[in-house]
N, C-alpha and C positions, 0 to 999 in steps of 0.2 A: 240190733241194728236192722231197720226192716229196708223190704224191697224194692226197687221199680220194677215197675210195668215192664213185659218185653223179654228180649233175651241178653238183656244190654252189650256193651259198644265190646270190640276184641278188645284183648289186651296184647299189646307188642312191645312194651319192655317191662322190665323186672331188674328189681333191686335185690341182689342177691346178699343178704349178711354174713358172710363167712364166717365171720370171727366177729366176738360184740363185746373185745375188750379193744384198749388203745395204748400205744405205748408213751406218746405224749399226753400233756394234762390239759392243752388249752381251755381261757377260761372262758371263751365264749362257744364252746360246742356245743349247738342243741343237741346230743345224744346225751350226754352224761352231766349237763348244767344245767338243762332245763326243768320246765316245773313234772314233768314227765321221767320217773327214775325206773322203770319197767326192766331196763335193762339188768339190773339187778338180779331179778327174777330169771332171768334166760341165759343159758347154758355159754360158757367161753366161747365155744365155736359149735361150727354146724355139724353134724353128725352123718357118715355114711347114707345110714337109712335116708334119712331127709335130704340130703343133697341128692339122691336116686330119687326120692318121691319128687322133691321141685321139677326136677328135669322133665323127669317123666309127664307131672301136672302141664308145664309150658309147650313140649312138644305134643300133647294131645292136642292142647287150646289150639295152637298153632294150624295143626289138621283141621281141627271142626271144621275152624273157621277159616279155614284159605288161606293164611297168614304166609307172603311168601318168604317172609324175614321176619327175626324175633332180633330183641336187644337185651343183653345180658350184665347189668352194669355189676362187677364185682366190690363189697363194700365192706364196714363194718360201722362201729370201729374200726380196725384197721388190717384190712385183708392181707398183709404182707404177715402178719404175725401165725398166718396157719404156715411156713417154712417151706423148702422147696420142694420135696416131695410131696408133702399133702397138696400142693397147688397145681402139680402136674397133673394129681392124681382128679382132682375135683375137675378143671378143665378137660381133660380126657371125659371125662362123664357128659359134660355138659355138648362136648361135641358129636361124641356116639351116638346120645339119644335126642340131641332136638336137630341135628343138619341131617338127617336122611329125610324130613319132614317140610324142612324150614330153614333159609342162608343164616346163619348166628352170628353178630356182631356181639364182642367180647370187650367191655372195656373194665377198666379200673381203676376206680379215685382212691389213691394214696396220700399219706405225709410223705412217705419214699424215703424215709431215715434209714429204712433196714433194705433198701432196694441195691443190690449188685450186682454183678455180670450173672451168677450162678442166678440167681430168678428169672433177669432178662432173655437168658437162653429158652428159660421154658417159656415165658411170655410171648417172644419172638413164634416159637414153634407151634403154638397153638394162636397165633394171630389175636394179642392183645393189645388192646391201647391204651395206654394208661396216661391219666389225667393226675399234674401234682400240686398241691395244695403250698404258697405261697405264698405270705402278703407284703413281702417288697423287701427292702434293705434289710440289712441285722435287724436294725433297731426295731422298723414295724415290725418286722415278720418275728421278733423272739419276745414282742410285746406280751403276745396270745401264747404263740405256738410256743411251749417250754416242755420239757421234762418236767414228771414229777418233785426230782429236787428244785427246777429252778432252772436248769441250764438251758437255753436256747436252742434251736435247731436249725441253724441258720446253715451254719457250715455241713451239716450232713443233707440237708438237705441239696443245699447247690452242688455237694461233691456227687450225689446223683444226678441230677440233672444235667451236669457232664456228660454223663456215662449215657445217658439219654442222646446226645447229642452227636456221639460219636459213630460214624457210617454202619458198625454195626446194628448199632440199637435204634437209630434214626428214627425207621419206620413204626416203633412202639407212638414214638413223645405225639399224645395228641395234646397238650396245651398244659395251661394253669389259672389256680382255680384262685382267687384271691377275695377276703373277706375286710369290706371296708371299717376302718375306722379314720377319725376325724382327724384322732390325734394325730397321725401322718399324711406329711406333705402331700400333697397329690400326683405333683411332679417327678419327687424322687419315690417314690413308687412304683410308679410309670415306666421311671428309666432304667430302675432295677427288674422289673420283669422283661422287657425289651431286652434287656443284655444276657436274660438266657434266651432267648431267636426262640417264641414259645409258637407254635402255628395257632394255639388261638387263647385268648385271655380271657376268664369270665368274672368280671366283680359285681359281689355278692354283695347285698346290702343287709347288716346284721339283723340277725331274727330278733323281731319284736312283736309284739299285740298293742291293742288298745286298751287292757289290764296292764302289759307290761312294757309302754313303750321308751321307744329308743333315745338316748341321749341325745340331748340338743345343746350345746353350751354357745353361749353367748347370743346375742339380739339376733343373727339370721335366723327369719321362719324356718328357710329351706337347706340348710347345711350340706345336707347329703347332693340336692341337687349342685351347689356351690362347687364341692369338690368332686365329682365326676364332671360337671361342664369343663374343669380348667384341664382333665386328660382328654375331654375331649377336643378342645380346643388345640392342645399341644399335638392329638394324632391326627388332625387334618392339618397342621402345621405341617408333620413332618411328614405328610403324605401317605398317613395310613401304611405304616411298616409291619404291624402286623394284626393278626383279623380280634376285633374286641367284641364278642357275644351281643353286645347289652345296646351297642351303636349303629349293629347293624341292623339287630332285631328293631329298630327306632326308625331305620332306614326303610328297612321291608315295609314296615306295619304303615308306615307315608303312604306308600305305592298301593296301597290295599292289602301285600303278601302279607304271609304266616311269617310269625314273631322266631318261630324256632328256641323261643325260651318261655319256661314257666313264670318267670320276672314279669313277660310283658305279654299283651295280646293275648286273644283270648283261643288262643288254639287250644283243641282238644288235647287234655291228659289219658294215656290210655296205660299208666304204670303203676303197679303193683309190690310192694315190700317185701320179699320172703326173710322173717328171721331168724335167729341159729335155730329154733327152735321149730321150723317148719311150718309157724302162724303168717297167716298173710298179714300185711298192716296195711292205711294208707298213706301217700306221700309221709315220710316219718318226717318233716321238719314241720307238721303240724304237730310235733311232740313240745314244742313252746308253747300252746295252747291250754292245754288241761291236763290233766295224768289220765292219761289211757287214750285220747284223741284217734289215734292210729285205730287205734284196735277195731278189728272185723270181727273177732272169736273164731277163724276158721282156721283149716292149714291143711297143707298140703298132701300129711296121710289120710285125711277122711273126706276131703273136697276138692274137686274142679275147679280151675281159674272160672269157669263159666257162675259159680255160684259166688263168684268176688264182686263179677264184674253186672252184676244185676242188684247188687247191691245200693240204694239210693245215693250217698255218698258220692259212691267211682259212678256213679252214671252220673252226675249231676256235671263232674267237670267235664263233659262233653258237649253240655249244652251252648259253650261260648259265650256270648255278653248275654242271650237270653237268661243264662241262667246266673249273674250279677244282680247287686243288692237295683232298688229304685234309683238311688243316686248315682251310680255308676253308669244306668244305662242312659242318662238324662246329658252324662257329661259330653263335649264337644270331642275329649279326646279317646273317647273311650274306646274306638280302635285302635289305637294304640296302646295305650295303657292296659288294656281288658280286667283290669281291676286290681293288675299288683300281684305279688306271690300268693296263693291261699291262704300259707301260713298265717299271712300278715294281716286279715282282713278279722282275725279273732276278735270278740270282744262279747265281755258275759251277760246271758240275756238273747241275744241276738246271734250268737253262736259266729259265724262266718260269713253271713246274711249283709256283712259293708266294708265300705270303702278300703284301701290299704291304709294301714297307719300311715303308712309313708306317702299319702294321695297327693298331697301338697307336695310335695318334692318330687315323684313323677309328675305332676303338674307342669312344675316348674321348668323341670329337664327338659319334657318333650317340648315343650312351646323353645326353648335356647336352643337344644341340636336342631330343631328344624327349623330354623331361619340362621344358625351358623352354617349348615350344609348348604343351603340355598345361597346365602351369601359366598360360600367358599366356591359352589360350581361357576356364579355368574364372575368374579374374580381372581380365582384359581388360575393357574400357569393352565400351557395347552396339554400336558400332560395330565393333570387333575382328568378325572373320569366323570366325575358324578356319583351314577348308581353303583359303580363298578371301583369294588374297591382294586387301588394300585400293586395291594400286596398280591392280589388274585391276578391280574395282568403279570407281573412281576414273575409270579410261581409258573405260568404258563408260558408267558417266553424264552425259562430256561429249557425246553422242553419237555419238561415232567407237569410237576403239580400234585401238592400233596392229598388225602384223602378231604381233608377238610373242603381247600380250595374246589376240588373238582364236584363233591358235593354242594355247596354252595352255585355253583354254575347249573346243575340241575337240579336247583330248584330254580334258577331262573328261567330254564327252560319249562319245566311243570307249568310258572307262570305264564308263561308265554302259549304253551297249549290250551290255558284254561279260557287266554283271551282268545283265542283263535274259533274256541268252543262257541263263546258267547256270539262271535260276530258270525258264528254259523246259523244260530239260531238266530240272529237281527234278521241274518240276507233269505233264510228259508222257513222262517215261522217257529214256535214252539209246537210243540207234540206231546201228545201221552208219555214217551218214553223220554221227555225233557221231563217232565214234572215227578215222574218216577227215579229218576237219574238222583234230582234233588231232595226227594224224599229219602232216598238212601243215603245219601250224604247227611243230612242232618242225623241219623241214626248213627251211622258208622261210617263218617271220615277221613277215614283212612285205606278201607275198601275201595270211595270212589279215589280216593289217591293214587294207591297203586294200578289201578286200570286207566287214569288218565297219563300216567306214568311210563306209560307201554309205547315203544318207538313207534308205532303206527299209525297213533293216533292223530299226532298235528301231518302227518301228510297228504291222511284223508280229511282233514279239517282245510288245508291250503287246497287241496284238487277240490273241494265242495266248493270252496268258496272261487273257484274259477269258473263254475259252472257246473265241473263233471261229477264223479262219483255217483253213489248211491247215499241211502240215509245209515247212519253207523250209529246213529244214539240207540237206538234199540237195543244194539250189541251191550252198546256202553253200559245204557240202565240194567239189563239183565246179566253182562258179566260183574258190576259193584255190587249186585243183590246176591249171587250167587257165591262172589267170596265173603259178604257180611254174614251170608246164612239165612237170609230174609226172601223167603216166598214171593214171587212176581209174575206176573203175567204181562207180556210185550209182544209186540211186533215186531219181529225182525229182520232183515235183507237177506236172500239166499242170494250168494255170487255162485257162477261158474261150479254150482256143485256144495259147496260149503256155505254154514254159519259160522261166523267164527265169533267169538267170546273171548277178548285181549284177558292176557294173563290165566286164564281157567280153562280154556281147548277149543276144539274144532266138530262139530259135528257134519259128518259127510254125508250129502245127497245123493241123489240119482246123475252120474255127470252132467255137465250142463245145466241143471235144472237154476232157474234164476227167478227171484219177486219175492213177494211178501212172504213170510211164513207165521205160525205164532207160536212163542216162546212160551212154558210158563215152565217155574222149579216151585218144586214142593215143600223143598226142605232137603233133600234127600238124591232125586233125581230131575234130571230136564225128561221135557214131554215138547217135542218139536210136531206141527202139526203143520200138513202142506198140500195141497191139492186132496184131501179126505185122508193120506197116509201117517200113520203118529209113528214118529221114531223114540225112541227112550231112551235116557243113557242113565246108567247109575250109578251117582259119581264116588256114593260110601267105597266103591270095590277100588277108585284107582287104576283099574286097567282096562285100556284101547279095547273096542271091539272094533267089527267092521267100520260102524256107523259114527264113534265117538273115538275121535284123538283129546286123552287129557293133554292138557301142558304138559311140556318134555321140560323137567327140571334138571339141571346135570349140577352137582355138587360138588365144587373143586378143594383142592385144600386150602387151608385160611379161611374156610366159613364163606368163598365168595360163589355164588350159586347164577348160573347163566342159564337160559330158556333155547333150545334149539324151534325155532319159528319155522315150520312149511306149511302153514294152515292159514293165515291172514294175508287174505287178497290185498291189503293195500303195501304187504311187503313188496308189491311190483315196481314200488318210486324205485328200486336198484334195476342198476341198465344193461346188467345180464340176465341170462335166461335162468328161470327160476326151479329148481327141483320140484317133482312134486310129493305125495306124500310119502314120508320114508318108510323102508320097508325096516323088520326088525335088525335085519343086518346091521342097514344102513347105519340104524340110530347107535347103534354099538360100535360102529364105527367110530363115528363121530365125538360120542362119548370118552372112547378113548384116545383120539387123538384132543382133544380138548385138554384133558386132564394132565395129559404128556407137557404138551404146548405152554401148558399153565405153569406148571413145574419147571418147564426152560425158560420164559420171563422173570418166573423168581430168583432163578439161579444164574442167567446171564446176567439180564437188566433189570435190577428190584427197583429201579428210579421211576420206572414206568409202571410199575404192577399198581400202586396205591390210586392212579386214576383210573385203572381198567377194574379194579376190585369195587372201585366206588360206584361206575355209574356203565360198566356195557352189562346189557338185562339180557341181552340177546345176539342171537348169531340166526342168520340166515343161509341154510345150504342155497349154492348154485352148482347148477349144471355142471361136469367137467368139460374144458376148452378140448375139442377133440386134434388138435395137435399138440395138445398137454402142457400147454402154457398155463401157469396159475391165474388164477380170478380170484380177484375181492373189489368190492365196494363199500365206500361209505354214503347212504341219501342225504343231502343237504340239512334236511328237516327232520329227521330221523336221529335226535340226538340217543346214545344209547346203546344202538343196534352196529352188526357189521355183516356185512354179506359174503361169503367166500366159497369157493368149491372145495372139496374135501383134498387136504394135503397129507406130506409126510408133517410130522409134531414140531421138526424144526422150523419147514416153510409154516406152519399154521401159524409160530409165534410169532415168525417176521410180518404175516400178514396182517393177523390184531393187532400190534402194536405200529404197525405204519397205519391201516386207517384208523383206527381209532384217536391218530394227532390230527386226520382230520375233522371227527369229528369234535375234540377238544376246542380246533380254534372256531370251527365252524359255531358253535355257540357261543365263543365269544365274541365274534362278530356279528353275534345277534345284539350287543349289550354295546359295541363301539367301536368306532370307526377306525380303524390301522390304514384304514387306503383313503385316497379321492373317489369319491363315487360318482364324479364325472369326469373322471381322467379316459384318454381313451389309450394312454401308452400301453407299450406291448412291447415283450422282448423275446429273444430265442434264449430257448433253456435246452438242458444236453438231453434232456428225456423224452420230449416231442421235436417232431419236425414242422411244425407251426409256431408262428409268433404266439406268448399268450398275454392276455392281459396282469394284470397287477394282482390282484384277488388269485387268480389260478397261480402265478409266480410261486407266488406266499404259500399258497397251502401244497404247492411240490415240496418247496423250499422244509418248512415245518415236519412235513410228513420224513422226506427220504433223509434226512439229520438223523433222524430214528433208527431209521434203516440202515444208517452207516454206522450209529453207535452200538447198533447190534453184532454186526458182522466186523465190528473190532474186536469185540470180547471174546469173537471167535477164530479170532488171529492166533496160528499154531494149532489151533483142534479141528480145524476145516479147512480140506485143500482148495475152495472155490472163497475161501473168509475174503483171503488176500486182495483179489482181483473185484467183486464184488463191492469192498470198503472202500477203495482206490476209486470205483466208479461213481460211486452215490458220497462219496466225498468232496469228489471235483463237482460233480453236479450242484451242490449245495454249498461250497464257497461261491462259485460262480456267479450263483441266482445270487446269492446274497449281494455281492460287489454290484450287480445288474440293476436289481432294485433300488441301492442305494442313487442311483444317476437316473434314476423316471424320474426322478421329481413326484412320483405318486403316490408316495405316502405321506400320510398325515406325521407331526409330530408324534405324536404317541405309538404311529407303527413304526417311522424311525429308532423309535426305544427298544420296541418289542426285537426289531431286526438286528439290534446292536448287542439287545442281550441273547439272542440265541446267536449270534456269531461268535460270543464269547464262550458260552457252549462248547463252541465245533473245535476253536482257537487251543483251548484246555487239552486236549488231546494229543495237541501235537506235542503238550510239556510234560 
């Protein structure tokens, strides 16, 4: 398999194969039906050694490359089948050695026949999510999915998926995975995955090639398109109940966003196969293609992710529609569609080089969902959203929101910074360090993702665009190069003493000193050069010296990893006074109260943790109030981030989790209107002594619900619980009744108000 040019793209997720048998016989699995029978050859399950060599391989990659999160999808065949000890045993590994490096998201696609509470505990404990495979009622789902003899798995399956459901296990269930066939209704399908309450649906369209394609019966050209239109028809009917992969990635891909699925859009692949035997492979559902497809020949004891991922192959899927057959880039939908699964585009001779077999039927689809969504928004009840599905409104006004939803909102936000990016450069020009920015993007993707990603970024893009600030793309371009790994030379802004590099660190000046400076990285180290003086930092070592603060990672349990921020100047959008840089104390401080605080939101209110695990990157120390009253803020634009002076662990939890609902609705108020936005009512609320408008009402209102449903769980273990809950209780029925009589919200924040009052209501039963 020979090479690209380069150092190619990072890798940040990984298919892990635990185990590469299955305990069911489905007959349409590409692992063990396809024309691909390798698995054969390769050991039951993963072995010590190897499962120590993977870890070890992704947590280096992870370093090289800046990676400040990996993805660890657990698989097989069927990962349930290594039992509950070796599954503690493997996840312990995986968390020891890649989260001192890099935040680990942990999930795992199962059948879930063999899944009971003694798994789910260890699941739970080491923060997994597991994904389960269903394709709808008895009849569909035991069409395929059968046991060896024959018998169905209909009923073990759902009797886990209970167990999924229940407030224990809740926070496991990320979705289900379902694999279309014709022969079932579409509808009752539909209605049977809806009735286990799944947070999100993915249907898969059977693997096929252009050697081996897919059943067609009967005169529609387009079948497959036929029956996904009629579920999708039926879930904007019922108002989008729960989130379906394939609709929304359809949705996105309209607006120009990333697809977030390999089905559709041509977003970068940047994942990798480990199997039991410690061979990398690529995406394995190109194992319908030919016998051996996958195969790289390398593995994990004699090679580096780095020598996978330069590979021609795994670089090629980074190219996006560039790197799509002629016909595909010609096509009108090809933003959308970006050319179909890879698997699917097989065909001998020409290798992977065209169209999906299924091209006609994404054809088809996209042009139907996108003039029925268009249809549904201009016709739609007032409640109907648009771009914002209702189940994501829905998950947010009960006061939580689950990982998925909260996810999903940043990415709306990402999008929303990228547009703010662009109209920075309409209003102030393009630059070197625009065209460098974009040159590393098209390399590595995902580098300039996570820097555009960083709560600082759209605030210094709104102050730019009002006039003020400085130029920050310098920063931008030379901190995406610097987590890609890619060499740069830029210009870039000294503030008040520092450069600062979003998500990579801070290099500190002479105080005061401000203007141009010039950036270059080697590879290795930064070379900052500034009125004749070069500072150096060398980032291989990892640690601070005078001149160079790295990023302050703090690694909490559950794999969820926050940034303590005192080095970016545009952390100033918060309206207290700002710490400066910490001393070592400090940061051990804070470290530990962090990790405390983290552990008492799991342990009071785990309803809250899966939106703060999802998307706060960061924490900003402030000053202490010097007559010792607590400080925290949330910036309006600042999705992500939370500003607070340093507390005991239990006020730090009250603090995260009260601003951080405001940062929750504050992004959703980016995406649609809950108020009149020329209302000018105003009312008193019990926490200010000023009228306030509508907008502020809500986000007291939202925020201190939180606060009260804290400091009930703490009813009997805290003698200040009592008085406290009682306060921020009344407060927040109050508002609520208040607001229902402005007349100032819209239909749709009358909903939002009605269902978090049911919230506050539940408490009292």
């Amino acid at each position: 398999m020979f090479r690209a040019s380069g150092a190619g793209p990072p890798i940040g997720q990984y298919i892990l194969k635990v185990h590469g048998r299955c305990d069911l016989a489905c007959d349409h699995c590409y692992v063990y039906q396809s024309v691909d029978q390798s698995w054969r050859d390769k050991p039951r399950s993963m072995s010590s050694p190897v499962l120590r060599a993977a870890a070890r391989r992704v947590a280096e990659h992870a370093a090289a490359r800046g990676l400040s999160r990996v993805r660890v999808v657990l698989h097989g065949g069927e990962p349930l089948l290594v039992g509950v000890e070796r599954m503690r045993e493997l996840l312990a590994c995986l968390r020891s050695t890649i989260e001192p490096v890099a935040g680990l998201d942990l999930i795992m696609q199962t059948n879930a026949v063999r899944l009971d509470a003694a798994m789910c505990e260890v699941l739970k404990e080491h923060g997994v999510r597991v994904g389960v495979s269903l394709d709808g009622d008895r009849e569909a789902n035991d069409r395929h999915r059968r046991f060896a003899n024959g018998d169905g798995s209909f009923d073990r399956v759902r009797a886990a998926l209970a167990l999924l459901r229940t407030p224990a296990y809740r926070e496991l269930y990320a979705g289900l995975l379902c694999t279309i066939d014709l022969a079932n209704d579409p509808e009752l399908v539909y209605e049977a995955l809806l009735a286990e309450l799944p947070p999100r649906v993915d249907f898969l369209l059977p693997h096929a090639t252009w050697q081996h394609p897919p059943p067609r019966p009967g005169d529609d050209p387009t079948p497959y398109a036929t029956w996904l239109s009629a579920i999708h028809r039926r879930w904007l009917a019922d108002r989008r109940p729960m989130r379906i992969r394939l609709f929304e990635a359809l949705e996105s891909t309209a607006r120009g966003g990333p697809s977030g699925s390999e089905q559709l859009g041509a977003d970068s692949v940047d994942l990798v196969v480990i199997e039991t035997d410690g061979h990398y492979e690529q995406v394995d559902t190109i194992k319908t293609a030919y016998p051996g497809a996958p195969r790289t020949g390398l593995t994990v004891l004699t090679h580096p992710v780095d020598d996978v991922a330069v590979l021609a192959p795994v670089a090629a899927r980074q190219t996006g529609i560039d790197g799509l057959s002629p016909t595909c880039r010609t096509c009108p939908v090809v933003t959308q569609c970006g050319g179909g699964l890879y698997a699917h585009r097989y065909r001998p001779g020409t290798g992977f080089d065209n169209p999906s077999v299924y091209c006609a039927d994404l054809r088809v689809l996209i042009d139907r969902t996108n003039e029925e969504n268009r249809m549904h928004a201009e016709n739609g009840k007032p409640e109907d959203t648009g771009a914002v599905p209702t189940a994501v409104i829905h998950q947010i006004a009960s006061g939580f929101g689950d990982a998925e939803t909260i996810g999903w909102l940043a990415e709306q936000e990402l999008a929303i910074t990228r547009a703010l990016l662009f109209a920075v450069v309409d209003q102030h020009g393009a630059n070197a360090a625009w065209e460098i920015l974009g040159n590393v993007e098209a390399m590595a993707p995902d580098a300039v993702r996570e820097v555009l990603s960083h709560p600082y970024v759209r605030p210094w893009a709104v102050e730019r665009l009002r006039g003020g600030g400085v130029s920050y793309l310098g920063a931008l371009a030379a901190a995406s190069a610097v987590r890609a790994g890619i060499p740069v030379e830029v210009e870039v802004e000294a503030v008040d003493g520092v450069v600062h590099l979003p998500e990579v660190g801070t290099v500190h000046l002479p105080i005061g000193a401000t203007g141009p400076a010039r950036l270059r990285f080697d590879g290795a180290a930064l070379h900052l050069t500034r009125s004749g003086e070069e500072i150096v930092a060398d980032l291989s070592r990892h640690a601070p010296t005078e001149s160079w603060q790295p990023v302050r990672r703090v690694a909490l349990a559950d794999g969820w990893t926050v940034r303590i921020e005192d080095g970016d100047p545009a952390r100033a959008c918060h309206r207290w006074p700002l710490t400066g840089r910490l001393r070592d104390d400090e940061e051990r401080e804070w470290r530990s109260a962090l990790a405390e605080a983290w552990q008492l939101i799991r342990a009071e209110v785990p309803g809250y943790a899966p939106a703060l695990r999802t998307a706060l990157r960061t924490v900003v120390p402030l000053r202490a109030d010097e007559s010792g009253a607590q400080r925290a803020s949330t910036a309006r634009h600042a999705f992500g981030s939370v500003a607070a002076a340093l507390a005991e662990p239990a006020d730090l939890a009250v603090l995260l989790v009260h601003e951080f609902q405001h940062g929750k609705l504050g992004a959703l108020l980016d995406l649609c209107d809950l108020f009149d936005l020329n209302s000018d009512a105003r009312m008193m609320v019990g926490w200010r002594p000023d009228p306030r408008p509508v907008e502020g009402v809500l986000q007291g209102v939202y925020a201190h619900a939180a606060v009260a449903d804290l400091h009930r769980v703490r009813l009997g273990r805290d003698e200040h619980a009592e008085q406290v809950y009682a306060k921020y209780h009344r407060w927040t029925v109050d508002a609520i009744d208040g607001l229902r009589a402005t007349g100032g919200l819209t239909p749709l924040g009358e909903d939002f108000v009605d269902r978090l009052a049911a919230t506050v209501q539940a408490w009292d039963s």
